[in-house]
KEPA-408894 format. One line per field, with one value per residue (C-alpha): residue number from 1; residue in one letter; chain; y negated, x negated, z. Coordinates in Angstrom, 3 decimals, always signed. Layout:
<recs>
n = [NUM_...]
res = [A_...]
chain = [A_...]
py = [Y_...]
px = [X_...]
pz = [Z_...]
</recs>
This chain:
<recs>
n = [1_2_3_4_5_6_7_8_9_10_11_12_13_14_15_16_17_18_19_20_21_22_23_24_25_26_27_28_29_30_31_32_33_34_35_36_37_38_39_40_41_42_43_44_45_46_47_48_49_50_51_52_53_54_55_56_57_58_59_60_61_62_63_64_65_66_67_68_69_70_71_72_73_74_75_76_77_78_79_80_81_82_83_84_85_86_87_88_89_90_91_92_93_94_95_96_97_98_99_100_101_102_103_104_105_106_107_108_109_110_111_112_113_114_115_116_117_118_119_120_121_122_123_124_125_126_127_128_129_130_131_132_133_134_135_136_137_138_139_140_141_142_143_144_145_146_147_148_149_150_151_152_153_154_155_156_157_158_159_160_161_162_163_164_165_166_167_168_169_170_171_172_173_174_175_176_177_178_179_180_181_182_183_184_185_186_187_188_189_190_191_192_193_194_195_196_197_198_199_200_201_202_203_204_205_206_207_208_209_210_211_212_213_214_215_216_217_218_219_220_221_222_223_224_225_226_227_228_229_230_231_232_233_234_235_236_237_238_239_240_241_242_243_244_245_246_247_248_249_250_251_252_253_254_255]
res = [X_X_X_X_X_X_X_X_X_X_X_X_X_X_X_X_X_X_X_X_X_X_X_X_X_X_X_X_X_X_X_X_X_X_X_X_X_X_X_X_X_X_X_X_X_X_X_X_X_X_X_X_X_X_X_X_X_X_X_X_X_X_X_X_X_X_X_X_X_X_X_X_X_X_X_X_X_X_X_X_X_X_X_X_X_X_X_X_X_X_X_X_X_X_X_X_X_X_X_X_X_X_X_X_X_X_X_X_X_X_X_X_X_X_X_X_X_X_X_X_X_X_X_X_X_X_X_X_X_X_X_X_X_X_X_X_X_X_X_X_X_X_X_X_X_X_X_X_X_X_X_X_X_X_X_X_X_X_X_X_X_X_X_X_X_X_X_X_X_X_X_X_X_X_X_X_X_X_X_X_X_X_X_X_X_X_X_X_X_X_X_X_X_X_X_X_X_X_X_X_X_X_X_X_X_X_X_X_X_X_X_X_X_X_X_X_X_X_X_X_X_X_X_X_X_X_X_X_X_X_X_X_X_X_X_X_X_X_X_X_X_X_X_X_X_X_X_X_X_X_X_X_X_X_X]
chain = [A_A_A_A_A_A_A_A_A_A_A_A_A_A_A_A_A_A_A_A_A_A_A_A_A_A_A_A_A_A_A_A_A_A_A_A_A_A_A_A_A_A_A_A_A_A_A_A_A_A_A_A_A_A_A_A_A_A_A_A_A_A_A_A_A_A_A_A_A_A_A_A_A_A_A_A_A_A_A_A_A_A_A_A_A_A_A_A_A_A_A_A_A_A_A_A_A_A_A_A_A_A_A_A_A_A_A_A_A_A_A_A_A_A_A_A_A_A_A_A_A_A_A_A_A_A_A_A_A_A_A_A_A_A_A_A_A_A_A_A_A_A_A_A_A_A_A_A_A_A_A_A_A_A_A_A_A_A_A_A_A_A_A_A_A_A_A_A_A_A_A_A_A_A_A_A_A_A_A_A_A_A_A_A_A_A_A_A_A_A_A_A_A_A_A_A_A_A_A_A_A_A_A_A_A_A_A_A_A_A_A_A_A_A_A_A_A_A_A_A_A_A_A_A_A_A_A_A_A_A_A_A_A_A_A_A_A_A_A_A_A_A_A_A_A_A_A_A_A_A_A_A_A_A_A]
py = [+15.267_+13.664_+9.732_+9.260_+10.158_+8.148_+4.965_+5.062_+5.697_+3.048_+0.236_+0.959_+0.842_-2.653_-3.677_-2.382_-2.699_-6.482_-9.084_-8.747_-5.074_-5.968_-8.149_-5.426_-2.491_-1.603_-2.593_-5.614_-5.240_-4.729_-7.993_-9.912_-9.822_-11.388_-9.042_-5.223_-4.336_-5.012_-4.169_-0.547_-0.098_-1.753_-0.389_+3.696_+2.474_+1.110_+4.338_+6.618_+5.323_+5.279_+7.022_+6.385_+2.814_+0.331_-2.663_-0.598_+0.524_-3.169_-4.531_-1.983_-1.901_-6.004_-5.097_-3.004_-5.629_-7.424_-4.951_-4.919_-8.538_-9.278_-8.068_-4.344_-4.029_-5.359_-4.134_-0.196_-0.775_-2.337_-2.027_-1.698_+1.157_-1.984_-2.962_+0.972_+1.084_-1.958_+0.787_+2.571_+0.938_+0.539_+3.073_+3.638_+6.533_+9.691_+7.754_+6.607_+4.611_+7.458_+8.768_+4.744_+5.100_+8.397_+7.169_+3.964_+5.723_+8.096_+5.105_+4.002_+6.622_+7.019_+3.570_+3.561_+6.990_+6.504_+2.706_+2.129_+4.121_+3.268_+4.799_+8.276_+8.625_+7.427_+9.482_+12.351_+12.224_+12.377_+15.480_+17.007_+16.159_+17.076_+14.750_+17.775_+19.055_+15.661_+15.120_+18.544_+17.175_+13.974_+15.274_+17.652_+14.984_+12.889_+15.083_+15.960_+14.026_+14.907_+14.147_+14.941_+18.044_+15.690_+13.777_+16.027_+16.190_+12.174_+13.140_+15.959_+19.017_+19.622_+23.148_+24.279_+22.639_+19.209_+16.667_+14.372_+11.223_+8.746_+9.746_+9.564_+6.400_+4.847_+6.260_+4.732_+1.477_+1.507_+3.040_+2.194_-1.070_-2.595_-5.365_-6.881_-7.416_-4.711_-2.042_-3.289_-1.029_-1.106_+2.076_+2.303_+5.313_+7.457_+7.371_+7.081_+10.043_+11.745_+10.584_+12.184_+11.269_+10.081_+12.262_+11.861_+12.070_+9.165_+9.768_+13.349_+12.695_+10.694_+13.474_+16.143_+13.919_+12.944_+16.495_+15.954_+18.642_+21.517_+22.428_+21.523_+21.125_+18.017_+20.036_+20.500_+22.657_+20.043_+17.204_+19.730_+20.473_+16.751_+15.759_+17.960_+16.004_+12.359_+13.486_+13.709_+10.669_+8.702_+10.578_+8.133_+6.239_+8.850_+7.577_+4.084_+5.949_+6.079_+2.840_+4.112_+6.708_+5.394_+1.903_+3.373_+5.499_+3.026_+1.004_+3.565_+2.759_+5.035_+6.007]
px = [-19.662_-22.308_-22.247_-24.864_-22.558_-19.814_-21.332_-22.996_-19.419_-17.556_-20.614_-20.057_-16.065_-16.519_-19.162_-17.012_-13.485_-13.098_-11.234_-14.488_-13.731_-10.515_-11.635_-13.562_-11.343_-8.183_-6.210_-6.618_-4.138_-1.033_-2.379_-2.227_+2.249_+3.695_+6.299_+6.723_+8.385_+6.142_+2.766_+4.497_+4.825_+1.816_+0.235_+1.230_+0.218_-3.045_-3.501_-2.791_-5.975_-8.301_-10.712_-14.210_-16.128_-14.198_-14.574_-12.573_-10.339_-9.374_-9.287_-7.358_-4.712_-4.708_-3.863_-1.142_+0.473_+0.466_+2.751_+4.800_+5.294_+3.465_+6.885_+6.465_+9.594_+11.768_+10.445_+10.872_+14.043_+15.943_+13.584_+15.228_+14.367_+13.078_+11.151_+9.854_+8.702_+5.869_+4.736_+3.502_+0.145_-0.921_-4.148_-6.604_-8.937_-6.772_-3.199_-1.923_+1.277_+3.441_+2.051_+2.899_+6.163_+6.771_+5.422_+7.994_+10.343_+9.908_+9.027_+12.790_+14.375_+13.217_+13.505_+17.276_+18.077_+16.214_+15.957_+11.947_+9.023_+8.852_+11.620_+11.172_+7.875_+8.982_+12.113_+10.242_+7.320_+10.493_+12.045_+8.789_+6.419_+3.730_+1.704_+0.717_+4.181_+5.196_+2.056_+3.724_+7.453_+6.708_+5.128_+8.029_+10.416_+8.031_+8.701_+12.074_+13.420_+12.465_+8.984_+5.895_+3.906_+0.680_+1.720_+1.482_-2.007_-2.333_-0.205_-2.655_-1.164_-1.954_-0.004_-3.060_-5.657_-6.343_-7.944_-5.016_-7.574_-5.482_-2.522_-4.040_-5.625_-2.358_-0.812_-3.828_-3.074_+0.804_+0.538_-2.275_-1.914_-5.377_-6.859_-8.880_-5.975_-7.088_-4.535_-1.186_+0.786_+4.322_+5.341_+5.504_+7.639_+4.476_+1.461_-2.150_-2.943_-1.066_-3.101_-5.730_-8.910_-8.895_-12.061_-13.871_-17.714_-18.948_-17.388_-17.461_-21.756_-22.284_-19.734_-22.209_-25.694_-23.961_-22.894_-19.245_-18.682_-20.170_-18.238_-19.332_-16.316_-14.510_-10.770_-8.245_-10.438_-12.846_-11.035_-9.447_-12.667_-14.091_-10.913_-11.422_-14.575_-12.939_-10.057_-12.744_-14.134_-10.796_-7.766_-5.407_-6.544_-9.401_-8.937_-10.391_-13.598_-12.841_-14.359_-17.727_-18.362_-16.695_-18.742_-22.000_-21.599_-20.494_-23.265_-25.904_-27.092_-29.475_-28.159]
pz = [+3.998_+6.062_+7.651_+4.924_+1.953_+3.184_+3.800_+0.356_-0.900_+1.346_+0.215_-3.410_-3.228_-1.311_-4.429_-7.532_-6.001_-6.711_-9.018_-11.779_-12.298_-14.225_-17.041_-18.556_-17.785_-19.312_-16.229_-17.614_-19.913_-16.809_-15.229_-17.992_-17.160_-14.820_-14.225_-12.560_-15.475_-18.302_-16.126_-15.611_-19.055_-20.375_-17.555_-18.864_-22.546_-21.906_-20.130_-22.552_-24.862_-22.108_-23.344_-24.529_-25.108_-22.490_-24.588_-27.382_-25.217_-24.114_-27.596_-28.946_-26.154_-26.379_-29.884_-29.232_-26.980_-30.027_-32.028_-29.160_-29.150_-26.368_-24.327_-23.677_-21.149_-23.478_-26.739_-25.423_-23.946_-27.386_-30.198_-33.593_-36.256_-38.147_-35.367_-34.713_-38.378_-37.551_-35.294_-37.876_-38.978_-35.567_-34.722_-31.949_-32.227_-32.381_-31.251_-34.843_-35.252_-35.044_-31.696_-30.233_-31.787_-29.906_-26.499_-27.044_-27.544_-24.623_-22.046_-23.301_-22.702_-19.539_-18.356_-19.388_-17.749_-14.812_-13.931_-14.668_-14.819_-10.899_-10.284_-11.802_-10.072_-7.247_-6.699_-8.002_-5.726_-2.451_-3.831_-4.933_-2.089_-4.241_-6.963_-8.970_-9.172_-10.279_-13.178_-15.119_-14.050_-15.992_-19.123_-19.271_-19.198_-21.450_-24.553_-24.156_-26.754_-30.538_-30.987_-33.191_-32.099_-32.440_-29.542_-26.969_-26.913_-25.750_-22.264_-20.778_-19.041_-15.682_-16.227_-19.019_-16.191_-17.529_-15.138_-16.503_-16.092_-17.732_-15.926_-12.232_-13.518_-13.930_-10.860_-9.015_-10.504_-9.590_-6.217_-4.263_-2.047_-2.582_-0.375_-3.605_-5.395_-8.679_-7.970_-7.851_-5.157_-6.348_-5.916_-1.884_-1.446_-2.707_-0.404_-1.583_-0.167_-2.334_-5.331_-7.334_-8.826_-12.379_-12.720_-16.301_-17.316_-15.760_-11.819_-12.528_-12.788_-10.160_-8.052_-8.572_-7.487_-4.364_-3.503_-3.816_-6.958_-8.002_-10.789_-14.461_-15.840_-15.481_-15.497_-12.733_-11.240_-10.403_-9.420_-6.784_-5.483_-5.080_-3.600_-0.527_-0.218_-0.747_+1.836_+4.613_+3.562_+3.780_+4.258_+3.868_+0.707_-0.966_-4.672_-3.562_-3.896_-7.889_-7.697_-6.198_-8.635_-11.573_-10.997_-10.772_-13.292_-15.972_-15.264_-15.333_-12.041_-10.259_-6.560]
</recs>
């Protein structure tokens, strides 16, 4: 990577990495709690729909706040089967009221076997060493429990060579320490260097006209490949750059 490409990269993380960047993006939805708890598992839920037209995707998760009674903590960790069964009506896209149920359910279990979401990754990332090991760990442990087959497709698979977008998204959130207060930097026992980029159409675009990715796929594949770039760039905190690409290309700005 040239001096050129980097300072392009470092000017747009300072323009798009600020506190008007969360209003319109789903990470809005884990800042509007107060506490760890309930932004983790908002935070993972909100995630998991992330795809497509933003403003959807806010509304939409808002909404599903809603059938959680605005207390998502709480509601995974002792919702009754009368309370599971509001679940059911609930629909964004392709996740349907009995794929929410499912990923309640999960968070639950998880929460209550393993002390929080936190936690898990946390403790998993020290014996493992390795985010990518982790990514397949967790959906692994994700559908353990009974489960419809249908579900499986909203927690990508890094073992069949998904990018897993949503699910670096949310580790970005939870794990990097960010000086503009978007990303919330809870989980300190993982470093941001060991993070990924949450690499979809838009970053993956603006990726290739910078250099960064040659690959036309946006899979596994290629968010290996435009992290070796990224690492040069900043080695110690390379997914801040998600901001740069993702920004510009969101905003159909020309570079």
């Amino acid at each position: 990577m040239d001096n050129s490409t980097k300072e392009l990269l470092d000017e747009l993380w300072l323009r798009y990495d600020c506190p008007d960047f969360i209003a319109p993006d789903p990470i809005s939805i884990p800042h509007s709690f107060s506490s760890q708890a309930d932004r983790e598992v908002s935070g993972l839920l909100a995630a998991t729909i992330a795809w497509g037209n933003r403003k959807a995707i806010v509304r939409s998760a808002q909404r599903m706040m809603d059938y959680l009674d605005q207390r998502p903590y709480e509601f995974v960790m002792g919702a009754s089967e009368q309370e599971l069964k509001t679940l059911n009506s609930y629909v964004h896209r392709t996740f349907n009221g009995a794929d929410l149920d499912c990923f309640v359910r999960a968070i639950g279990r998880i929460c209550r076997e393993h002390g929080s979401l936190g936690e898990w990754f946390e403790s998993q990332y020290c014996l493992r060493g390795d985010m990518r090991l982790v990514l397949a760990d967790f959906r692994t442990l994700f559908f353990e429990g009974p489960h419809p087959e249908r579900s499986e497709k909203h927690l990508s698979s890094i073992t069949k060579g998904a990018a897993c977008k949503r699910l670096n998204m949310y580790l970005r959130w939870m794990v990097r320490h960010d000086p503009h207060g978007v990303d919330f930097g809870y989980w300190r026992k993982i470093p941001a260097s060991a993070l990924y980029l949450p690499l979809d159409l838009h970053s993956g675009n603006i990726a290739r006209q910078l250099g960064l990715l040659s690959r036309r796929q946006n899979d596994w594949k290629a968010v290996e490949e435009v992290m070796i770039e990224l690492r040069k760039a900043d080695p110690n905190d390379p997914v801040k750059y998600d901001y740069a690409l993702f920004g510009v290309g969101i905003n159909n700005q020309h570079l």
